[in-house]
N, C-alpha and C positions, 0 to 999 in steps of 0.2 A: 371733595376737600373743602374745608371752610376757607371762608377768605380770610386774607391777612389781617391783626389785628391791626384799628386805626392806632397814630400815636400823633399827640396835639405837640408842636414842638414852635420853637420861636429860633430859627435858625439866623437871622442876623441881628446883635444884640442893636447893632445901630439902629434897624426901625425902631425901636421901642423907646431906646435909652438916650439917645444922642440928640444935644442939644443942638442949638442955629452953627454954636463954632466946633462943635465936632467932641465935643469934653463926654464923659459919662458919668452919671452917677455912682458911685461905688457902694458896699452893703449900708449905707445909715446914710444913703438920700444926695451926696454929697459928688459935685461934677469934679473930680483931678484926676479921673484915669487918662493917659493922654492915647492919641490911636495908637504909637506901637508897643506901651502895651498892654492892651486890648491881644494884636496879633500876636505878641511871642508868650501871650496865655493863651493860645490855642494852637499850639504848635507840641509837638512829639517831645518829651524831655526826658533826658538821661544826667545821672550821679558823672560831674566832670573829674571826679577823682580815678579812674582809671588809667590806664596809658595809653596814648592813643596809637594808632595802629603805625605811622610813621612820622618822624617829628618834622621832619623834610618838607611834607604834605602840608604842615598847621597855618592857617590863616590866622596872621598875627592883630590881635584885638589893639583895638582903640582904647579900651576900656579894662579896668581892674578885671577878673575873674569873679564870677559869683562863689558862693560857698558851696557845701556839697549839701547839701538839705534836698532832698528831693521833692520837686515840683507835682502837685497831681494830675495838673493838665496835661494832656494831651495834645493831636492831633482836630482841626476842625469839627471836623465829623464826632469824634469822640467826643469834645465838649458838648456837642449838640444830646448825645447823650447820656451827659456825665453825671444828673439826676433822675432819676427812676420816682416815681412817687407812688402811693397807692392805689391811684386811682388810674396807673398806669400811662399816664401823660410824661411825655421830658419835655424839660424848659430848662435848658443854662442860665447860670445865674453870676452875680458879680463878685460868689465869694472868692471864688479860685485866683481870679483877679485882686481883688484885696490882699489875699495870704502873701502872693508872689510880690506888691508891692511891699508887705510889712517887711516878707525875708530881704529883698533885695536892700532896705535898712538895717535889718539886721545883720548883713553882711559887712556893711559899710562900699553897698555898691549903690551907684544910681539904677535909680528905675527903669531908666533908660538903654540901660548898656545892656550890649550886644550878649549875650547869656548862653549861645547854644552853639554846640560841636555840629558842623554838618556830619552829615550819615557817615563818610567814608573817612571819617579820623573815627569813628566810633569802635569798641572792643568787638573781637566776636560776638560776645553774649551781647552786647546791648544792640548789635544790628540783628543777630537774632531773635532779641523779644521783641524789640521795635514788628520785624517783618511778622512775626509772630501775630502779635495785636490787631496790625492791620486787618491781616486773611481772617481771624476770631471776628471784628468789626464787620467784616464784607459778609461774612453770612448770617451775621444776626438782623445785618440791615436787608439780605436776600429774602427776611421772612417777615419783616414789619413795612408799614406803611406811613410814610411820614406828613403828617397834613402840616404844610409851612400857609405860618400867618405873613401870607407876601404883602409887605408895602415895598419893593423897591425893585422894580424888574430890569436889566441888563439884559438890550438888546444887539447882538452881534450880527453883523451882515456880509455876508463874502464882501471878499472888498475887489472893487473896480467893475463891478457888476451892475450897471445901470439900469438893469432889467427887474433889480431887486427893490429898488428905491418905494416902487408903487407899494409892495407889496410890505416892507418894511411901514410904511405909514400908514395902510391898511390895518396891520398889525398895535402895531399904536394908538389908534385910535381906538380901537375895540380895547383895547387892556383901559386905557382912560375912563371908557364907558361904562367897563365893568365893575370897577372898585371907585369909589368915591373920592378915597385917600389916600392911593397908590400915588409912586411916581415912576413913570418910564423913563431910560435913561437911555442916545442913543449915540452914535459916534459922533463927536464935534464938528466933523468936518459934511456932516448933515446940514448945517443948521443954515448953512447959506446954499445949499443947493435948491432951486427952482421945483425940479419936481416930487421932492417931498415936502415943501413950504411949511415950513417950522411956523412960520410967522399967522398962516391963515388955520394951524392948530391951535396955536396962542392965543386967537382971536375969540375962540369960544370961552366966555364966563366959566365956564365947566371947567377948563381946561388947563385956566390960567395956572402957573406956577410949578407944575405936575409935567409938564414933558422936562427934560433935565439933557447935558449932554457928558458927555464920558469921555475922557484922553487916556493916553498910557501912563501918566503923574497917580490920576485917580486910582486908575485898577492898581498899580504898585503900592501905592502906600494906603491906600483904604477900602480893600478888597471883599471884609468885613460888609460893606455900603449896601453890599449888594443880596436879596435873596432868591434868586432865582436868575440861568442866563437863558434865554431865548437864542438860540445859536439857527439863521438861515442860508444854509447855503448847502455845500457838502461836506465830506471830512477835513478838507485844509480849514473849515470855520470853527472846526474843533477843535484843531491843531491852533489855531491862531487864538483860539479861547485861554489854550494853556501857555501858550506863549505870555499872554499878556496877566496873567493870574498864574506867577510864578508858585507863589507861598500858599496860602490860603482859594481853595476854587468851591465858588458856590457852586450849589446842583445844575448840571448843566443839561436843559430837554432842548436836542435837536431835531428840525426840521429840514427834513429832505428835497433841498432845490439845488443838487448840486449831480455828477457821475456817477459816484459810488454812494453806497450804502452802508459801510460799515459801524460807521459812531452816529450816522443820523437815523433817529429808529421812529420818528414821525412821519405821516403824509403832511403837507400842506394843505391839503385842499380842507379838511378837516381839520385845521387848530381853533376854531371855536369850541366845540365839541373836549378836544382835547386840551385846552388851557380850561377849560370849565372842569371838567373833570380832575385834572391835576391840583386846582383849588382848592376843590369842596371836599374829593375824597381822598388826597392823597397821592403818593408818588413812591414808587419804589428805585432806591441807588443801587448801584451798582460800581465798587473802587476800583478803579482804573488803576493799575502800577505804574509808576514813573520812577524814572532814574533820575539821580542827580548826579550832572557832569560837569567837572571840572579841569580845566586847561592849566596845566603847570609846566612853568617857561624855564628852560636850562640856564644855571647864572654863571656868569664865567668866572673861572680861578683862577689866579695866576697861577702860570707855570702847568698848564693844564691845556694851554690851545695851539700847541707845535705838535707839527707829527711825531714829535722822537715821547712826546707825552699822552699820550688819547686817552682820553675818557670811554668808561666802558660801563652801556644805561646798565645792562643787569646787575653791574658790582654794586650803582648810585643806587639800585632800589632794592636788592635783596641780598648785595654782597659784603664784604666788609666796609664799605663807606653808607650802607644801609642807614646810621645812627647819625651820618653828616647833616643837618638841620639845617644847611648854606648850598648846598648842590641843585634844589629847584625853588621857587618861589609861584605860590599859585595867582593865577590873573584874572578868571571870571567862572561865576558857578553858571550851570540851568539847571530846570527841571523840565524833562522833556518827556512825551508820550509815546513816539513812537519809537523814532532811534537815534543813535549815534552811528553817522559812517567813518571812518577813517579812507582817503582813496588819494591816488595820483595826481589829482588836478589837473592841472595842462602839460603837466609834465609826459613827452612820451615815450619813458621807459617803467616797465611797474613799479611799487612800493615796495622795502622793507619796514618789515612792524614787528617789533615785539609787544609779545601777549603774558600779561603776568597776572594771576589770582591768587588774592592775598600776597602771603609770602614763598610764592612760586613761580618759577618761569615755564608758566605753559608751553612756548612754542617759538617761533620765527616763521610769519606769514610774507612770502612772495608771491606778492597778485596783485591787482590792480586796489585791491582796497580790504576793507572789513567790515563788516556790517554787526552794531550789536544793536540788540533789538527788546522792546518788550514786548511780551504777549500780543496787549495791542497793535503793536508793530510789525509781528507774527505776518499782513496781511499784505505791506506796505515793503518797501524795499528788502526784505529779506526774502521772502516770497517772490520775487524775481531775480534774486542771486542764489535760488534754489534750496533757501531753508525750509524750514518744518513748516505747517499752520498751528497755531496754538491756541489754545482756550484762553481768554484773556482772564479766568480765575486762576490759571495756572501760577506760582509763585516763579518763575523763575526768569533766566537771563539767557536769551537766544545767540549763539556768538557763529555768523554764516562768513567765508571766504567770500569776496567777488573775483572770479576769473583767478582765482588759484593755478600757479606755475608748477601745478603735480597732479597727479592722479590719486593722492592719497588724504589730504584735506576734505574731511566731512563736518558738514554744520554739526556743534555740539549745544546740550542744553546746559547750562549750570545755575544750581540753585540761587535767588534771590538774596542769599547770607555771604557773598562773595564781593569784595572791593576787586574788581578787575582794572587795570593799569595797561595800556596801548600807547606804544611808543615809537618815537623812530629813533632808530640807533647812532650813534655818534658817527659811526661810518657808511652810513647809507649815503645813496649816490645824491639824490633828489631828496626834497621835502613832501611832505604828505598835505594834505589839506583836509578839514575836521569840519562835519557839518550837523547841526542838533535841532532834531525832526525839521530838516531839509533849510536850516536858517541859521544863519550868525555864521556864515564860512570863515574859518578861520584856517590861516598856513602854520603847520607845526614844522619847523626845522628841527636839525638832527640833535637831539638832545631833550628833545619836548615830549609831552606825554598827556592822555588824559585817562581821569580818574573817572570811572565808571560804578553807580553803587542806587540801589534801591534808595529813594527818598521818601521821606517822612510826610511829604504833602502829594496825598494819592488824588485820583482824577475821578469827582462827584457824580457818572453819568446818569442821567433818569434813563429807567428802562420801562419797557409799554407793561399797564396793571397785566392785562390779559396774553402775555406770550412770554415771559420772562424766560422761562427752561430754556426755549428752544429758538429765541433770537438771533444766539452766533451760526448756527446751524444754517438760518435759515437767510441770514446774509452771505454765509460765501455760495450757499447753493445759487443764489438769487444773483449777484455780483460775480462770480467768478465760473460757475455751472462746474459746481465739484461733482465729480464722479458722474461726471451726466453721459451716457451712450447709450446706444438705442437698444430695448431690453431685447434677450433673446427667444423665439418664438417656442411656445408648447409643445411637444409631443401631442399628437392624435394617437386618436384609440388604433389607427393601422400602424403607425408610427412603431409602439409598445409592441404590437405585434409581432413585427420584422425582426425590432430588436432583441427579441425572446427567443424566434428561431434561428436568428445568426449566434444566438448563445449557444442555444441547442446544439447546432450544428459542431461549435468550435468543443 
C-alpha cells in the first residue's frame, strides 16, 4: 500500500496571526477579530430557524438571536480543512471569519453574541447531518496525514504525580532545543516547584521567553493558543485533557506513563524519535465522540408541591405539559469523553431513573445506577457494569444498567442521532447523583434530569503512523487479555487414527 498522502496544514490560526494582545488580522491585513470569535467560527453551525426539540430545555440568551443565513464554518478539525488547494495543501484562512463578522452586522447582532443552539435543542435532521459530517470527517482524516506547523505545544502532566516532574522538564527542554521559535507551555503551578526549576530553564539565552505557563482561564477562552497537546501520564491525562478543553481540542499525542493503555498510544522511552517524527512527517487523527451533558433543575410551581398535586417527569417531558417552557430550567453544560453515570450515592437504598429518547419513554431503571457511555467509554465504567466493548469509530450511545433490580435489563446500543433524557421521578424515594467522566458530582433530586446528546466538538487523538488498523485491538488484548486462554492441543497422527476407528466402529 502506498503511504498516506502528506497535507501541509496550519492548525492554530494564533501561531501565525495573533498579535502581543491576542487581536487577529482579518482578510485585508487588519487586527479586530477578537478571540471568541475566532472560536465560534470554528464551531459546528446549524439554520436557528427550526423548532427546537423542547422549549423547556432552551438556554436562555443574553444576546438578540442571529439571523438564519447559514454559516460555512464548521467544527475545528473541519476548518483546518475547509480549503483544499491544487497543490493539495489545507491552510484555513480568515475569510470564514470575516463573512461571519459582516453577517453578524448584517443581522443587527453583535459580533460577540452567543450564536449557537447546543446539540440537544437541535432537529432530528440537523443532529443527523451534524453526526453525519463528523463520521465523513473521521475517515477522510483516517487516510491523510496532517504535517502541523507547531509553534505552540501544550504540555499536560498527570497531576499530583511527583515522579513526573523530571520527566515533564526533560520533555521541555528538548521541544525548546528543537524548534527555534516554539513556545512550550506548561501547568502554572510548575513554575515554582524546585524540581522542575522553571527559573534555571529561563536562565539559558536560548530559552528566554519560550517556556510559557497555562491555567484553566487560558485553555477556556483561547484554546485556539494551542497546536499540539503532549498529554504524560495515563488515560485520566486524557480525560483531564478534555476536561479542561471543553470547546475546541487540539490534536492530542499521548504518552504512556500511567496503568492503562487505552487513549495513550505512545512509549515514553522513545519521544524523541517520536515528536521528530510527528513534526517532519506528519500525524494521523483519529475523532474521538463526546457527548454533550446537560443538568436541568426542576422549578417549582405553585400549586404543584403538596401531595394532593404531584408532578409527573414523563407528562413534563413528553406528556401534555411537554410544550410548558417554565417546568425545568438548565444549569451547567460538558463535554465529556467517556461517560455519564447516574447512581445512588450514599444513599443506601437503589435509584429510580427514568430513561427517555427523544420523544419517548424508554424505561424505569431500578438499580443502583446507569451508566451511558461513549464508544471510547465502551472500556471504562460500562465495561465493569457488564456492557459491550465498542469500536471507538462506532457512531453510537452505549446505555449499561449497574446492579439492576431484574433479571431482564440488558445493555442496549442506540444510535448517536438520539437526545437521551435521565431522570429522577418526582416520587422516587432518594436522589440520584450524576457524574461526567468521573468529575463535577453533582446531586439530582426528584424532578431533575440530564440531557444526554452527541456534541459538535469531537476529541482530536493522534494515532501511531505505522499501526492505526489494528490499535484498539491491540489495546484491550494488551490492557484487559481479551479472549486470552491457553490454546488447545493438536491432534497426532494416532490421535486421527483412534478417532476414525471409533467412527468405524459406531
Amino acid at each position: 500500500m502506498s503511504s498516506p498522502d502528506a497535507v501541509d496544514i496550519a492548525p492554530s490560526i494564533e501561531a501565525e496571526l495573533a498579535n502581543e494582545d491576542g487581536r487577529r488580522p482579518d482578510s485585508d491585513g487588519d487586527f479586530s477579530a477578537s478571540d471568541s470569535e475566532l472560536q465560534q467560527a470554528l464551531e459546528v453551525v446549524f439554520d436557528n430557524d427550526s423548532p427546537a426539540r423542547r422549549r423547556s430545555s432552551l438556554v436562555p440568551s443574553r444576546d438578540k438571536r442571529p439571523g438564519t443565513a447559514r454559516q460555512r464554518t464548521s467544527c475545528f478539525v473541519h476548518t483546518l480543512l475547509q480549503e483544499r488547494r491544487q497543490d493539495g495543501s489545507y491552510t484555513p484562512s480568515g475569510e470564514g471569519l470575516q463573512q461571519n463578522k459582516t453577517a453578524d452586522k448584517d443581522n443587527g447582532t453583535p459580533p460577540n453574541a452567543e450564536r449557537h443552539m447546543q446539540s440537544r435543542l437541535l432537529t432530528k435532521k440537523q443532529l443527523s447531518d451534524m453526526a453525519f459530517g463528523i463520521r465523513e470527517l473521521s475517515k477522510k482524516l483516517g487516510h491523510i496525514r496532517l504535517k502541523l506547523k507547531v509553534k505552540n505545544v501544550f504540555i499536560l502532566t498527570k497531576a499530583h504525580d511527583e515522579t513526573l516532574i523530571h520527566k515533564t522538564r526533560e520533555v521541555v527542554k528538548w521541544l525548546l532545543s528543537y524548534h527555534e521559535n516554539d513556545h512550550s507551555y506548561v501547568e502554572d503551578t510548575l513554575k515554582e516547584e524546585p524540581d522542575f526549576d522553571a527559573q534555571g530553564i529561563l536562565a539559558d539565552p536560548e530559552y528566554q521567553g519560550r517556556l510559557r505557563f497555562w491555567n484553566d482561564e487560558l485553555c477556556q477562552k483561547r484554546p485556539h493558543t494551542f497546536d499540539i497537546i503532549l498529554a504524560l501520564g495515563g488515560d485520566g491525562t486524557v480525560l483531564y485533557a478534555s476536561a479542561l478543553f471543553q470547546r475546541i481540542v487540539p490534536p492530542v499525542l499521548a504518552f504512556a506513563l500511567g496503568s492503562l493503555g487505552f487513549l495513550t498510544k505512545f512509549d515514553y522511552d522513545s519521544y524523541p524519535k517520536t515528536l521528530t517524527r510527528a513534526f517532519s512527517e506528519g500525524v494521523t487523527v483519529s475523532l474521538r465522540l463526546r457527548f454533550e451533558a446537560t443538568v436541568m433543575r426542576s422549578r417549582k410551581r405553585a400549586g404543584h408541591d403538596t401531595p394532593q398535586a404531584r408532578r409527573d417527569l414523563v407528562e413534563e417531558l413528553i406528556g401534555v405539559e411537554a410544550e410548558d417552557a417554565h417546568t425545568h430550567a438548565p444549569e451547567k453544560s460538558w463535554n465529556i469523553l467517556n461517560d455519564v453515570v447516574l447512581d445512588r450515592g450514599p444513599n443506601p437504598t437503589m435509584s429510580s431513573i427514568e430513561v427517555f429518547g427523544d420523544e419517548e419513554h424508554f424505561t424505569t431503571v431500578q438499580a443502583d445506577g446507569i451508566c451511558v457511555a461513549t464508544p471510547t467509554g465502551s472500556t471504562a465504567y460500562n465495561l465493569a457494569a457488564g456492557g459491550s466493548l465498542c469500536h471507538p469509530d462506532n457512531p453510537v450511545i452505549l446505555v449499561t444498567a449497574i446492579c439492576a433490580h431484574t433479571l431482564s435489563f440488558r445493555p442496549i446500543i442506540l444510535p448517536d442521532t438520539i437526545v437521551l433524557r435521565i431522570g429522577v421521578p418526582y416520587d422516587a424515594r432518594t436522589s440520584s447523583w450524576a457524574s461526567f467522566d468521573g468529575r463535577e458530582r453533582t446531586e439530582l433530586k426528584p424532578g431533575d434530569y440530564v440531557t444526554i446528546s452527541a456534541s459538535r466538538y469531537p476529541f482530536p487523538s493522534v494515532l501511531p503512523l505505522d499501526r492505526r488498523s489494528e490499535d484498539w485491538i491491540d489495546s484491550i488484548s494488551r490492557t484487559l487479555n481479551w479472549n486470552s486462554r491457553q490454546r488447545q492441543k493438536a491432534f497426532t497422527d494416532k490421535d486421527h487414527n483412534a478417532a476414525a476407528e471409533q467412527g468405524a466402529a459406531k
